[in-house]
DOGU-715798 format. One line per field, with one value per residue (C-alpha): residue number from 1; x, y, z; residue in one letter. Coordinates in steps of 0.5 Angstrom, whole numbers. Example, Ala and Ser with C-alpha at 12.3 -4.5 7.8 and 13.67 -1.06 7.14 Angstrom:
<atoms>
resi = (1	2)
c1 = (25	27)
c2 = (-9	-2)
c3 = (16	14)
resn = (A	S)
</atoms>
This chain:
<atoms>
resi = (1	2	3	4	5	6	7	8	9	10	11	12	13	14	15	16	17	18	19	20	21	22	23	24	25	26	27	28	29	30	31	32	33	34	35	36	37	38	39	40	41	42	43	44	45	46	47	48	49	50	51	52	53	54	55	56	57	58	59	60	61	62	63	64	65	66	67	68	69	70	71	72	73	74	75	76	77	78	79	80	81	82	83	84	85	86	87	88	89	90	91	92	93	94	95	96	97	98	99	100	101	102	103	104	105	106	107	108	109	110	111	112	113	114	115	116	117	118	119	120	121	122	123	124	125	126	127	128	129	130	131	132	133	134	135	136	137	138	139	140	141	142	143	144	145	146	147	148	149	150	151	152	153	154	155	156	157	158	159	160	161	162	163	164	165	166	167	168	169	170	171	172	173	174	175	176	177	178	179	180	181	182	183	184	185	186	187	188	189	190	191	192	193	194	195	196	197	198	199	200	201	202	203	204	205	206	207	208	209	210	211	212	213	214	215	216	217	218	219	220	221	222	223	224	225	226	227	228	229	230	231	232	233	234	235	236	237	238	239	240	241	242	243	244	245	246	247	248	249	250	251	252	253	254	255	256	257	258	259	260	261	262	263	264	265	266	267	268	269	270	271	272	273	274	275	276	277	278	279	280	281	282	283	284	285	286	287	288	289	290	291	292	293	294	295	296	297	298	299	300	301	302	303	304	305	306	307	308	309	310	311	312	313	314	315	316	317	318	319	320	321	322	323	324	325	326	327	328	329	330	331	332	333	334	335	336	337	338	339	340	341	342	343	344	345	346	347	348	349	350	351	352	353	354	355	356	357	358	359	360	361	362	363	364	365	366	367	368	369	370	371	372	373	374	375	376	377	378	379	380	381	382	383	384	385	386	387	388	389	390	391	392	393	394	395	396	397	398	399	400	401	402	403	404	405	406	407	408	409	410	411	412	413	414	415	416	417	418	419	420	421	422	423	424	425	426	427	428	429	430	431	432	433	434	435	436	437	438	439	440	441	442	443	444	445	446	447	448	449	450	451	452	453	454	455	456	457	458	459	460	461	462	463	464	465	466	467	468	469	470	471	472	473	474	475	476	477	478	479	480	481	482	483	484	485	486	487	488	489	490	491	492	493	494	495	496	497)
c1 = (28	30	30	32	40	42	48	42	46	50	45	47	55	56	50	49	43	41	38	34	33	35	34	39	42	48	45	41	47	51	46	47	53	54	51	56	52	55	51	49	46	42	38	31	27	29	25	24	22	17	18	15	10	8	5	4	-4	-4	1	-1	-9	-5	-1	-6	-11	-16	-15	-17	-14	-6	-5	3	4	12	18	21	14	14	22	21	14	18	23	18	15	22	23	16	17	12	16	14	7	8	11	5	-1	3	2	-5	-8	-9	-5	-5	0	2	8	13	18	14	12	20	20	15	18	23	19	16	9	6	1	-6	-8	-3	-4	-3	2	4	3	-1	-7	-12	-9	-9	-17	-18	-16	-19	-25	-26	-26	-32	-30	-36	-34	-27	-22	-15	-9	-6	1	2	8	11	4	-3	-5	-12	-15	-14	-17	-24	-25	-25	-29	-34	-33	-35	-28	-25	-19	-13	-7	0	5	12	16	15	19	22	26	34	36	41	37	44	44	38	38	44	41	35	39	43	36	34	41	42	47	43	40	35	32	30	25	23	18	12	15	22	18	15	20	24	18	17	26	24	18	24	28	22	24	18	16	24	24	17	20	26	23	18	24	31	30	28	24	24	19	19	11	4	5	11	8	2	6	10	4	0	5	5	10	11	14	18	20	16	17	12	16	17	24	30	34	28	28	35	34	29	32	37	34	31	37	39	33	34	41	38	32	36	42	44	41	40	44	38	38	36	36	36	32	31	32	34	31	27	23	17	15	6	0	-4	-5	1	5	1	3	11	10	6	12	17	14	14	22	23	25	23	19	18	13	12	6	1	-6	-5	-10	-13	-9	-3	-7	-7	-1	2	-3	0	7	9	11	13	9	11	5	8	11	18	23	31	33	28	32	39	41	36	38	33	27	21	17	10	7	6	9	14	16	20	23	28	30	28	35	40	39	39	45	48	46	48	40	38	32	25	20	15	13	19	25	30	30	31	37	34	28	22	20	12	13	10	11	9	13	20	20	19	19	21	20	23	23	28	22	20	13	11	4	8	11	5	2	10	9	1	2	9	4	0	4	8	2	2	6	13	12	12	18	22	21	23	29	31	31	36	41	46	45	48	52	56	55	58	64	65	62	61	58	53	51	49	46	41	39	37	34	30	28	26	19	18	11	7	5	6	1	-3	-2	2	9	12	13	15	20	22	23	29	31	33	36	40	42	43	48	53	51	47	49)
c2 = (-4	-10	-16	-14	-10	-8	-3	1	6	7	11	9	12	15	14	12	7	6	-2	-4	-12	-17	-23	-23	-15	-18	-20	-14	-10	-14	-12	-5	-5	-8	-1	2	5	5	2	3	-3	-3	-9	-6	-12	-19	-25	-28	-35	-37	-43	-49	-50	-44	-47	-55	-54	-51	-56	-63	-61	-60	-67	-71	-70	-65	-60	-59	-54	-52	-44	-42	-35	-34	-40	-37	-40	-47	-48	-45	-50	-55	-54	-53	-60	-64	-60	-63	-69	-68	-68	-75	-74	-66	-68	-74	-69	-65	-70	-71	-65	-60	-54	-45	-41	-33	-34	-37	-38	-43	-47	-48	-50	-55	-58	-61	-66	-66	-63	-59	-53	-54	-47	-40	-33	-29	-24	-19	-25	-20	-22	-20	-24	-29	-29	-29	-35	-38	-35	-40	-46	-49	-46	-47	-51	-53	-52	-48	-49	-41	-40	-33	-29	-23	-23	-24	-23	-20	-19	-26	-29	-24	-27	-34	-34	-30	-35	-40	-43	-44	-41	-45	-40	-41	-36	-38	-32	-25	-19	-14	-8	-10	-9	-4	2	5	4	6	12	14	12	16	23	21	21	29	31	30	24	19	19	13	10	3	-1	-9	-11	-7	-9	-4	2	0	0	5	11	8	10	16	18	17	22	27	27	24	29	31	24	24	31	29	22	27	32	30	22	17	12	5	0	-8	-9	-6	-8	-4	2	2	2	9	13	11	15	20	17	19	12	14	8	1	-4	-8	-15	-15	-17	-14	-15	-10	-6	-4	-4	0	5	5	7	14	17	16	19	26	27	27	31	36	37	43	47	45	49	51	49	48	41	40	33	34	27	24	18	19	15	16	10	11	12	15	23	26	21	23	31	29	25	31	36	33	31	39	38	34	27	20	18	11	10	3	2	-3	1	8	13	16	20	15	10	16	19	11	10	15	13	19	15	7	4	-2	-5	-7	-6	-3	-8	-7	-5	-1	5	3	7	13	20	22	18	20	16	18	12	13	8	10	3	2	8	5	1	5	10	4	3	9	11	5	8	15	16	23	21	25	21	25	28	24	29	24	21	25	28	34	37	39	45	50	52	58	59	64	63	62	65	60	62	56	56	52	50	45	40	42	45	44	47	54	54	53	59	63	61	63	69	71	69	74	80	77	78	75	81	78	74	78	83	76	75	82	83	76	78	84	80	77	86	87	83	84	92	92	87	90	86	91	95	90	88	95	96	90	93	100	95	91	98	101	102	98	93	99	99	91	90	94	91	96	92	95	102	97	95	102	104	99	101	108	105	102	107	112	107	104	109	109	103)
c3 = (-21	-24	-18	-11	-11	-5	-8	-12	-16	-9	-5	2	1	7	10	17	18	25	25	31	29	34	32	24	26	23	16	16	17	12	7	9	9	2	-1	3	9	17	21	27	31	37	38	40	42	47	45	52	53	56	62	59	65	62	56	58	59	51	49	52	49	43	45	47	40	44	39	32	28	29	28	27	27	26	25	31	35	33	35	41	42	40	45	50	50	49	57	59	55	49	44	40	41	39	32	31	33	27	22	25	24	20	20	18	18	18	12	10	16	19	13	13	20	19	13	17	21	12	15	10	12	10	10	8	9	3	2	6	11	17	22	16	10	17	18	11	9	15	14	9	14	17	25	29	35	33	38	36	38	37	38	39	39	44	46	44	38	41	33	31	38	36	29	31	38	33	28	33	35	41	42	46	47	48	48	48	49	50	47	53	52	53	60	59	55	55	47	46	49	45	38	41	41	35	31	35	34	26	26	24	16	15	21	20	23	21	27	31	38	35	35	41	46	42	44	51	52	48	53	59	57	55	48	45	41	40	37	33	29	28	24	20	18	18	19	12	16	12	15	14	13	14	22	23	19	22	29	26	24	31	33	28	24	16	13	8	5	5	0	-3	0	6	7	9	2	-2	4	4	-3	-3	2	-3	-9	-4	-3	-10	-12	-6	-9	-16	-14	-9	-16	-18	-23	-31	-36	-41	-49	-54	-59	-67	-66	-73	-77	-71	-67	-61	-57	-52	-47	-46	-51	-46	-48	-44	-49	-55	-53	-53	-59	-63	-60	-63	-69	-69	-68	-74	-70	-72	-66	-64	-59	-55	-51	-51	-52	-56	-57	-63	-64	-64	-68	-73	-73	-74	-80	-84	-82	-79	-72	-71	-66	-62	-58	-52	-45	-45	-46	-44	-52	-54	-53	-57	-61	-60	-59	-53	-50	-45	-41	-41	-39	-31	-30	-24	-22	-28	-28	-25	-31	-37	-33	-32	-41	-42	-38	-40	-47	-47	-48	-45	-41	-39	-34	-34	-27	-24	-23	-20	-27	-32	-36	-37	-36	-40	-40	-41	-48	-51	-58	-64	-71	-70	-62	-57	-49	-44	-37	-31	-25	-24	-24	-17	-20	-27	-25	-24	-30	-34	-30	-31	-39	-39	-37	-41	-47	-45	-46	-52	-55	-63	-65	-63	-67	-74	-70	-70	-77	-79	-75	-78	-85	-83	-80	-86	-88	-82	-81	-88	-87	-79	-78	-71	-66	-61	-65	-68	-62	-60	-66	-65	-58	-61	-67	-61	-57	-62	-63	-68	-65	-65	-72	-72	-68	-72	-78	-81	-83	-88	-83	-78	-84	-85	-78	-77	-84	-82	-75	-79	-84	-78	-75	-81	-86	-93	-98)
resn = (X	X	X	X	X	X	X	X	X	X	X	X	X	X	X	X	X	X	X	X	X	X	X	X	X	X	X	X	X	X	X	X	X	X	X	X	X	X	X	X	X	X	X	X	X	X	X	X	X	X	X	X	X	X	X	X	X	X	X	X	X	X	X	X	X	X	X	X	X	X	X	X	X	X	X	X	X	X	X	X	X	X	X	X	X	X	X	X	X	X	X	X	X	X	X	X	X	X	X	X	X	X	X	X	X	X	X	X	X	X	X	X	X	X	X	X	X	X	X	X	X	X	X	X	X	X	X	X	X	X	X	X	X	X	X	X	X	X	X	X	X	X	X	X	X	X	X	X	X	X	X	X	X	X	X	X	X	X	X	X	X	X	X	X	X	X	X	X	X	X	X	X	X	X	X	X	X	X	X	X	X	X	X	X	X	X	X	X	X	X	X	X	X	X	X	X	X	X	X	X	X	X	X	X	X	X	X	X	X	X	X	X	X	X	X	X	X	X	X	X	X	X	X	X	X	X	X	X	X	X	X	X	X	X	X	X	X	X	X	X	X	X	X	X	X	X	X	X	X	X	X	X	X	X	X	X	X	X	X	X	X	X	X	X	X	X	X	X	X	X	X	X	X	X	X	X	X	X	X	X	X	X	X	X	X	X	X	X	X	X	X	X	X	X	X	X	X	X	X	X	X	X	X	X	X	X	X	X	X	X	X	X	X	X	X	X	X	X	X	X	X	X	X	X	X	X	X	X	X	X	X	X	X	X	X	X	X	X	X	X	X	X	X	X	X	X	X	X	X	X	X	X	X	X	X	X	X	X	X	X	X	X	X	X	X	X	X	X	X	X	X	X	X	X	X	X	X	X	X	X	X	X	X	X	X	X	X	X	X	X	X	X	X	X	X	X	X	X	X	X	X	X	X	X	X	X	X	X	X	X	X	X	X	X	X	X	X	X	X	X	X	X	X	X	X	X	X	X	X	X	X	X	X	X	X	X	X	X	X	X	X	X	X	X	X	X	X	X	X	X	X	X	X	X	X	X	X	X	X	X	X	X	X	X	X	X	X	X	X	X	X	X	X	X	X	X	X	X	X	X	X	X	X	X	X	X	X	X	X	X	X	X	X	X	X	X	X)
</atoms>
């Protein structure tokens, strides 16, 4: 998926996403709303300040120089501890001990709300910005005796508080708000029943405190375990980072969707792009065919030994193929060196796939899948990503070949382990014999076709050929008295020439 787009091939059409965001709902719900979902929004969480007396010991140590490290853990905080002081009258003095003093943030939020007093952060936590990345770029400063000013967020981040009293630093905690249920659990009850009822399609969860209150509503009504099925089954449930996903599983929630970034736009993006891959996963059966590739340029996308499997079958086809990867096996090297294959020895890039008749995707590469379909649509390229159903045009199907007969299974791309199996087992009872019987019925057919002009009756002959009983002698290498056998099918039926 190129960059973060929120409409992705128009996967939430006609879908209803229930939202439980409280502090943005209406940009998330913008977001989804432009790929065409309907939302449903009910706000989850109250963020509730703190009266500032309740944080005036933590921040007058603060504002008198008593502390020697500041810990921001969310932008929301640092506002809400700003606010607090001007009430208390600390402001100034708030503001200075900033610029004095070295600081650690969570993420990018509160690195921009310190930027407007053109403070800088000292010390960053790395992506995805949780308690662990937190302590790990801590771990790298002298601890021991310092005292830490921590700003805390809904409520005490105990994991925090352990790893710097084990580092040998003294905590001094603040906590500027809380986060509460809403007053009136009206609307989340509702969206509760929506969910166990099948009304709502994609649950969508952005902070830990959500699913919090979300089960606790559940578990008042007696629809826990109501609520834990029908967000295993009927419900896709995409979350915002690892702290809500591990809040989910903790109550035995599969996550279906969670973006690498954590932010509303590829969640929603990302959401997207799962309910275009089920329609497609979930489309009507393939029409099986065959394709003539013969001269015609085809692309493979991978030099590992899935990739040199496609490349040698169609070689075997007859088609011109171009691999792109950046590594090749040896048997791709050699194939290049004697000029049966183009090899371009890089990653994929848009373009690749101008002008060619067909292309597979053996790479591994899931992630850029997404890409390799937008050119190939755009292209009119028949597309295979292997072991990726969602994004292929046709499906590649277990192959057993003897001569010129060739046997395809299918199953739609649900498990290709199956057909090998089907195939395997056909094989067996085709045994080698077919192949010489092809052979021969396909040399009697422009005779027959010149000796019987009645289609019907033709098409009766070729049975009574096919049933006759000509593998026996085949199979035990007697071909010429399967020959006459058919030759006097044959005569019985149009008469002698």
């Amino acid at each position: 998926m190129r960059g973060v787009r929120t409409d992705t091939s128009s996967g939430l059409r006609g879908r209803r996403i229930l939202i439980l965001e409280a502090r943005l709902p209406a940009v998330l719900a913008g977001l989804v709303q432009r790929g065409g979902g309907d939302v449903v929004s009910v706000p989850a969480v109250v963020e509730a300040t703190a009266d500032p007396e309740d944080v005036r010991g933590p921040l007058e140590q603060l504002c008198c120089g008593a502390t020697d490290l500041i810990v921001f853990q969310t932008g929301s905080g640092v506002e809400h501890l700003y606010r607090q002081a001007q009430t208390l009258g600390l402001d100034e003095a708030f503001v200075a001990e900033l610029r004095r003093r070295p600081i650690a943030v969570r993420g990018p939020k509160p690195a921009a709300v310190l930027g407007r007093w053109q403070v800088r952060a000292a010390v960053t936590a790395s992506v995805p910005h949780t308690t662990t990345e937190l302590c790990t770029a801590l771990a790298a400063r002298e601890l021991g005796g310092a005292r830490v000013f921590v700003q805390h967020y809904g409520q005490l981040n105990d994991t925090l508080g352990a790893f710097l009293r084990g580092r040998g630093a003294l905590p001094v905690d603040a906590l500027p708000y809380r986060w509460t249920p809403p007053a009136d659990p009206g609307p989340l009850t509702q969206a509760i029943l929506d969910l166990v009822s099948g009304r709502v399609d994609a649950l969508l969860i952005t902070s830990r405190p959500q699913v919090v209150h979300l089960f606790a509503v559940a578990e008042s009504l007696g629809k826990t375990d109501a609520l834990r099925g029908a967000l295993n089954t009927s419900v896709a449930v995409a979350a915002v980072g690892p702290v809500s996903r591990r809040a989910l599983e903790e109550r035995g929630v599969r996550v279906t969707v969670e973006p690498a970034q954590t932010k509303m736009a590829p969640v929603v993006a990302a959401l997207a792009e799962h309910f275009t891959r089920a329609a497609r996963q979930d489309a009507g059966p393939c029409y099986p065919a065959f394709l003539d590739l013969r001269g015609r340029p085809c692309v493979v996308l991978g030099g590992g030994p899935a990739a040199e499997g496609k490349v040698r079958g169609l070689l075997d086809c007859g088609a011109n193929v171009t691999l792109i990867a950046p590594t090749v096996t040896p048997g791709l090297a050699g194939l290049a060196a004697a000029r049966r294959i183009t090899i371009r020895e890089r990653a994929y890039v848009r373009g690749d796939l101008a002008g060619a008749f067909l292309a597979i995707a053996a790479d591994g590469d899931a992630a850029a899948h997404r890409a390799v379909w937008d050119e190939a649509e755009a292209e009119h390229v028949l597309l295979n990503a292997v072991d990726d159903a969602p994004f292929c045009h046709f499906i590649a199907p277990a192959i057993h070949r003897q001569g010129a007969l060739t046997v395809a299974i299918s199953t739609a791309g649900r498990s290709p382990a199956l057909a090998v199996r089907l195939r395997d087992r056909i094989a067996a009872e085709i045994g080698p014999g077919y192949a010489a019987l092809l052979d021969l019925l396909g040399g009697l057919r422009e005779e027959i076709a010149a000796r019987e002009p009645d289609p019907s009756r033709r098409t009766a002959l070729w049975y009574r050929l096919v049933d006759a009983e000509l593998l026996g002698p085949i199979r035990l290498g007697n071909v010429e008295e399967a020959r006459r056998r058919a030759r006097e099918v044959v005569d019985a039926a149009v008469g002698t020439p």
